[in-house]
C-alpha positions as CSV (number, residue, x, y, z in Angstrom):
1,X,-3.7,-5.1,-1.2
2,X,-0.8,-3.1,0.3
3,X,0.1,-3.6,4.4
4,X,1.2,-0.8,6.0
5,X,2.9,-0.7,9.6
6,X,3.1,2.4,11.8
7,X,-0.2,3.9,9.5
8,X,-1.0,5.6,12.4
9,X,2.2,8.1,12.7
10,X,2.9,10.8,10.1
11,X,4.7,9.2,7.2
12,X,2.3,5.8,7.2
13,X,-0.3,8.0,7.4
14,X,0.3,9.9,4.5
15,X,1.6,6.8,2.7
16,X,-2.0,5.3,3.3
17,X,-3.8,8.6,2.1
18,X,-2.0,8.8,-1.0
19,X,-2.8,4.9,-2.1
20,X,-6.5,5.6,-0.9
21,X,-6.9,8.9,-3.2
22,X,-5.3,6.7,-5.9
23,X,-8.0,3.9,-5.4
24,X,-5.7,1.6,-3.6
25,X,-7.0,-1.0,-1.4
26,X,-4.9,-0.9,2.0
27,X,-4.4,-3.2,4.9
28,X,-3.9,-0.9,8.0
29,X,-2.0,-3.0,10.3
30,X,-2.0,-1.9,14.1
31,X,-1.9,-3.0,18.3
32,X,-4.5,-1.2,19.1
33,X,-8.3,-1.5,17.3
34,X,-9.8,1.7,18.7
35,X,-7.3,3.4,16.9
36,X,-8.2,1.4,14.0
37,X,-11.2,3.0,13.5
38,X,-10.4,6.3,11.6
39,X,-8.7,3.9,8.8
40,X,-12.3,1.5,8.9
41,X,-14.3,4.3,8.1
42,X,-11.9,5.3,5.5
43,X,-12.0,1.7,3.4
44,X,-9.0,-0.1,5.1
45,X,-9.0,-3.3,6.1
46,X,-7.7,-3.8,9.3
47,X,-5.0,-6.1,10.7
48,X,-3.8,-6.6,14.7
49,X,-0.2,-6.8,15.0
50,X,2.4,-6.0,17.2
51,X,6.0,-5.7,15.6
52,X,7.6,-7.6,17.8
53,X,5.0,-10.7,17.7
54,X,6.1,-12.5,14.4
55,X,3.2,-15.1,13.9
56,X,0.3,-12.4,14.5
57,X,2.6,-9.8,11.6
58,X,2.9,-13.1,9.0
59,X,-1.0,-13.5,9.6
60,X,-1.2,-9.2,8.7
61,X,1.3,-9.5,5.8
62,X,-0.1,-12.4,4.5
63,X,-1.9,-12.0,1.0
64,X,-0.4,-8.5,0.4
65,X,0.6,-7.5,-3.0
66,X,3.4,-5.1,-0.8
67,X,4.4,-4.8,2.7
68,X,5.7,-1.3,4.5
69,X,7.6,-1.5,6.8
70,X,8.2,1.1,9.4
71,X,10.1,-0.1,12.3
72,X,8.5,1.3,16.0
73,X,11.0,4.7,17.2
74,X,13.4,4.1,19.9
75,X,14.6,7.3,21.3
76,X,16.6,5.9,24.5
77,X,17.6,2.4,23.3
78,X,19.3,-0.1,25.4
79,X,22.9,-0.7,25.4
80,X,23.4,-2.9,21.8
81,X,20.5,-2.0,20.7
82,X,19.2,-5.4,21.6
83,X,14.8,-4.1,20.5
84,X,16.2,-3.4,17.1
85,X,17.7,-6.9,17.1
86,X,14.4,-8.4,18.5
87,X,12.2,-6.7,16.3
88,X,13.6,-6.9,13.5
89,X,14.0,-10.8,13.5
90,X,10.2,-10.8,13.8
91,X,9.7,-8.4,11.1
92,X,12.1,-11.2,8.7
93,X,10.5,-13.9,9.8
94,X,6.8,-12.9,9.2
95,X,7.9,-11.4,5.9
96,X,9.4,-15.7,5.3
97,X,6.8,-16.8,6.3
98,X,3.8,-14.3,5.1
99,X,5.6,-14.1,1.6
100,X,4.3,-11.1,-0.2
101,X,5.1,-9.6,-3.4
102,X,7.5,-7.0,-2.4
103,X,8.7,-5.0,0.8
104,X,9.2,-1.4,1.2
105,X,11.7,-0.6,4.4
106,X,11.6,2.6,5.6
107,X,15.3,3.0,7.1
108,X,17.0,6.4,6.9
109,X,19.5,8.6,6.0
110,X,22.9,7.3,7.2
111,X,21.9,3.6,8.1
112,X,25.0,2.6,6.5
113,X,27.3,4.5,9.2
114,X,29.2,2.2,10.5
115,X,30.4,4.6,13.6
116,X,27.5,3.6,16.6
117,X,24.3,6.0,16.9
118,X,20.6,6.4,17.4
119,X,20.1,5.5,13.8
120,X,22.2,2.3,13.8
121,X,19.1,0.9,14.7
122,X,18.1,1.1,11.3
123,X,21.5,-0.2,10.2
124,X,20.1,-3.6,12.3
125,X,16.8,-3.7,10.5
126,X,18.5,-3.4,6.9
127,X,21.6,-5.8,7.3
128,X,19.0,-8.5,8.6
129,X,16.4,-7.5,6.0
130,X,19.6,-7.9,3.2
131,X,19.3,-11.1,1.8
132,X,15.6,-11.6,1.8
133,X,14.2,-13.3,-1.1
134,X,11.6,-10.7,-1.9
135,X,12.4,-7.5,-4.0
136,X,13.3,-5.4,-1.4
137,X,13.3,-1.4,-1.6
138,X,15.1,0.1,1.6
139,X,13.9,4.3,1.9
140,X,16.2,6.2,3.5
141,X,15.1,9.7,3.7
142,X,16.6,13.2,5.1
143,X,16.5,14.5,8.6
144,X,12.3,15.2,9.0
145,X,11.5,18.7,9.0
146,X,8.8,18.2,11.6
147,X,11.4,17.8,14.4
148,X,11.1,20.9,13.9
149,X,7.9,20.9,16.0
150,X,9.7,20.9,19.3
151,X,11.3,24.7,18.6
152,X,8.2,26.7,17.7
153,X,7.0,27.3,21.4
154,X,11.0,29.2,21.5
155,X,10.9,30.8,17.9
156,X,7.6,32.3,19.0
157,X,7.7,33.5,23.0
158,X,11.8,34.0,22.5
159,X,12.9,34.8,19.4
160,X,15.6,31.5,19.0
161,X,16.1,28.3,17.3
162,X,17.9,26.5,19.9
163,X,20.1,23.9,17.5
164,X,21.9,20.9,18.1
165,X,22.7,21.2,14.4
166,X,26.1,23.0,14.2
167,X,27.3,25.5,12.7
168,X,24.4,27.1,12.5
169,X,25.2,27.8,8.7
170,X,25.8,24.6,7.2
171,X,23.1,22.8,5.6
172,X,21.5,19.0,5.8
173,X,19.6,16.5,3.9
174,X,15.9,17.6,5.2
175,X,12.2,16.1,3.8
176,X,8.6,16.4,5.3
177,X,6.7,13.6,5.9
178,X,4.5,14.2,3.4
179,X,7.0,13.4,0.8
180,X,8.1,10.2,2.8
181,X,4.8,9.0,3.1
182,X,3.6,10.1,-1.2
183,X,7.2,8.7,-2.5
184,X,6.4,5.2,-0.5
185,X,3.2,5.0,-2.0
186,X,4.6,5.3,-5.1
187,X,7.6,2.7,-5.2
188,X,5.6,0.0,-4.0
189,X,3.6,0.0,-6.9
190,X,6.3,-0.3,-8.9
191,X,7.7,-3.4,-9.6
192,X,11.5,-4.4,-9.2
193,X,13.6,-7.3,-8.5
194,X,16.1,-7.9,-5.9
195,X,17.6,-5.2,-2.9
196,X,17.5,-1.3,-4.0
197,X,18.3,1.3,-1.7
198,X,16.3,4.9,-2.6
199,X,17.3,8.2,-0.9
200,X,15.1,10.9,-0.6
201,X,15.4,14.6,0.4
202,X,13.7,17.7,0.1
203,X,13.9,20.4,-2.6
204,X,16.6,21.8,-0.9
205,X,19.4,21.7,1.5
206,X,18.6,23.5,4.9
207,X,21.0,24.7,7.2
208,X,19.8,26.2,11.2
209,X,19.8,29.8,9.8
210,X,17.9,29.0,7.3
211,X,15.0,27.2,9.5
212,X,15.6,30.9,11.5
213,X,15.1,32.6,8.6
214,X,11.8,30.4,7.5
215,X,10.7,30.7,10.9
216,X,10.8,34.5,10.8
217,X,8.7,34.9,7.3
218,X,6.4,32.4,8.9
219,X,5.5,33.9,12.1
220,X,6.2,37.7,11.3
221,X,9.1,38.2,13.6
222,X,12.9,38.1,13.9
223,X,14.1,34.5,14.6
224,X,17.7,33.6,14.8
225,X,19.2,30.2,15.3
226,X,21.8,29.7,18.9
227,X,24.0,26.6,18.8
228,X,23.4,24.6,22.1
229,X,27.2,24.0,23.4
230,X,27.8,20.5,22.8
231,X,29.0,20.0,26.7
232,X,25.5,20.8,27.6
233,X,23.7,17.9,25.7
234,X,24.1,15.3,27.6
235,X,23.1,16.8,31.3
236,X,19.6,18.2,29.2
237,X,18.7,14.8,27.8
238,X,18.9,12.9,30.9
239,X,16.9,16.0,32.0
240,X,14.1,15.0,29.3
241,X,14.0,11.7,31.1
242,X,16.8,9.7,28.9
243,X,18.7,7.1,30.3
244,X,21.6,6.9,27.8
245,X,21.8,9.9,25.7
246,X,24.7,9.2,24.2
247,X,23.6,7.5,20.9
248,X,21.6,10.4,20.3
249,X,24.9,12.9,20.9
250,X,26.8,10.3,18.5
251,X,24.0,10.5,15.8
252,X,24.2,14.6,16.4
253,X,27.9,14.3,15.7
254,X,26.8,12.1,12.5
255,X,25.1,14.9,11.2
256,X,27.6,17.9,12.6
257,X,30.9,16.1,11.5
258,X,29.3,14.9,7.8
259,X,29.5,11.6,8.1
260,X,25.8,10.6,8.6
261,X,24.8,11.0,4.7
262,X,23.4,9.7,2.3
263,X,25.8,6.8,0.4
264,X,24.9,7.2,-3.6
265,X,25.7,9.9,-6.1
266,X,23.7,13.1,-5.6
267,X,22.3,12.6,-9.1
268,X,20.6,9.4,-7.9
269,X,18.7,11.4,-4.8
270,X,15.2,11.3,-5.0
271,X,13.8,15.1,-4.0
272,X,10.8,15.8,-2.5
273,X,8.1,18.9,-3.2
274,X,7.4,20.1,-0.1
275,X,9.4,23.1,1.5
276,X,10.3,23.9,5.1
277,X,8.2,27.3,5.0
278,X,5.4,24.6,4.2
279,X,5.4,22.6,6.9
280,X,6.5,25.4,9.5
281,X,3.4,27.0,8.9
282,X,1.7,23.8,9.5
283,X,3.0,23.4,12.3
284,X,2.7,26.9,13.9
285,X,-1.2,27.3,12.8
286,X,-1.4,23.2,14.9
């Protein structure tokens, strides 16, 4: 049986489809049992858990052959990032306590940066996840090529990709969650000892002009990318309702500035098999 947090968002999702075509049995663990239900008629078993309750998560993990682990997002994070902290000393102890065969950590690209960001939230969950006694795979994959999601409205009615990604022609580490999700399935079947980190990108490196240009072929017209000046972000976050937006400027400068990255060779990068034209058109026909 294989336990799988945060089933009901895009990578657990497809993480729990995948098993279930293989002929997997899965443990769907969620808060809320209506939205259980779609899993239930699809063979899962079905757990209640919050992440941040660790005696009801070591009664969800318990049992399971593996555990995934998908810590809950935090766009606008407190100062110190004190949920990350909370949550994932729940997450450790119910894994103590629950004990099962093996964890997968879904974490993400950069979680080793040890500059302060939005993704140093991640860097919490794997430093106190280190050292657990359980062979212990932490994921870290690309930037998600369904953020692109929020642009299509402006590629379509205006033409521009409005980037925080600058320059507009350097590329980044990007995956879809598709390959997140099939690549999770597959590791925690396999059977390892100890802590190893796997990275994970797509088939290839995409830079803003080239999500113009895929956005172009995809909806028939001309698409071109337009950095948003950096001086601007922080007056249209706290516009999207943010309080702090500034660990999500620092993570932007992560990727901008190179230093949010993946940390081993590139010959050890795991690459996914889904493209960006792929998912856009997903997304645009959604």
């Amino acid at each position: 049986m294989y336990a799988i947090t945060g089933i009901t968002g895009q990578v657990g999702g497809a993480m729990a489809r995948t098993l279930l075509q293989a002929g997997k049995p899965v443990r769907a663990v969620v808060r809320d049992a209506a939205k259980a239900r779609a899993f239930a008629a699809q063979g899962c078993e079905i757990a209640l858990a919050d992440m941040n309750d660790a005696r009801a998560l070591a009664e969800a993990f318990h049992g399971a052959e593996g555990v995934f682990i998908l810590p809950p997002p935090n766009f606008d994070p407190s100062p110190g990032f004190p949920e990350a902290r909370e949550g994932a000393a729940c997450v450790r102890q119910a894994l103590e306590q629950a004990r099962p065969g093996k964890v997968i950590h879904l974490s993400t690209i950069g979680a080793q940066a040890t500059s302060s960001n939005l993704l140093s939230q991640q860097g919490i969950y794997e430093h106190t996840l280190a050292d657990l006694s359980l062979p212990l795979t932490v994921l870290r994959p690309g930037w998600f090529m369904e953020n692109f999601r929020w642009d299509v409205d402006a590629a379509r009615n205006d033409g521009i990709l409005y980037s925080f990604l600058q320059p507009l022609g350097r590329a980044i580490l990007m995956v879809a969650t598709d390959d997140i999700g099939r690549v999770a399935a597959e590791l925690i079947q396999e059977n390892w000892q100890g802590r190893r980190v796997v990275e994970l990108q797509g088939p290839e490196q995409t830079s803003p002009d080239d999500a113009a240009a895929a956005f172009s072929r995809v909806l028939g017209k001309q698409v071109r990318a337009q950095a948003v000046p950096r001086e601007t972000w922080g007056a249209l976050f706290k516009g999207q309702g943010m309080n702090d937006p500034m660990p999500r400027i620092q993570m932007l400068d992560g990727f901008n500035e190179g230093w949010i990255c993946f940390e081993g060779p590139a010959e050890n990068i795991r690459k996914g098999r889904i493209t960006l034209e792929h998912v856009l058109r997903e997304l645009t026909a959604s």
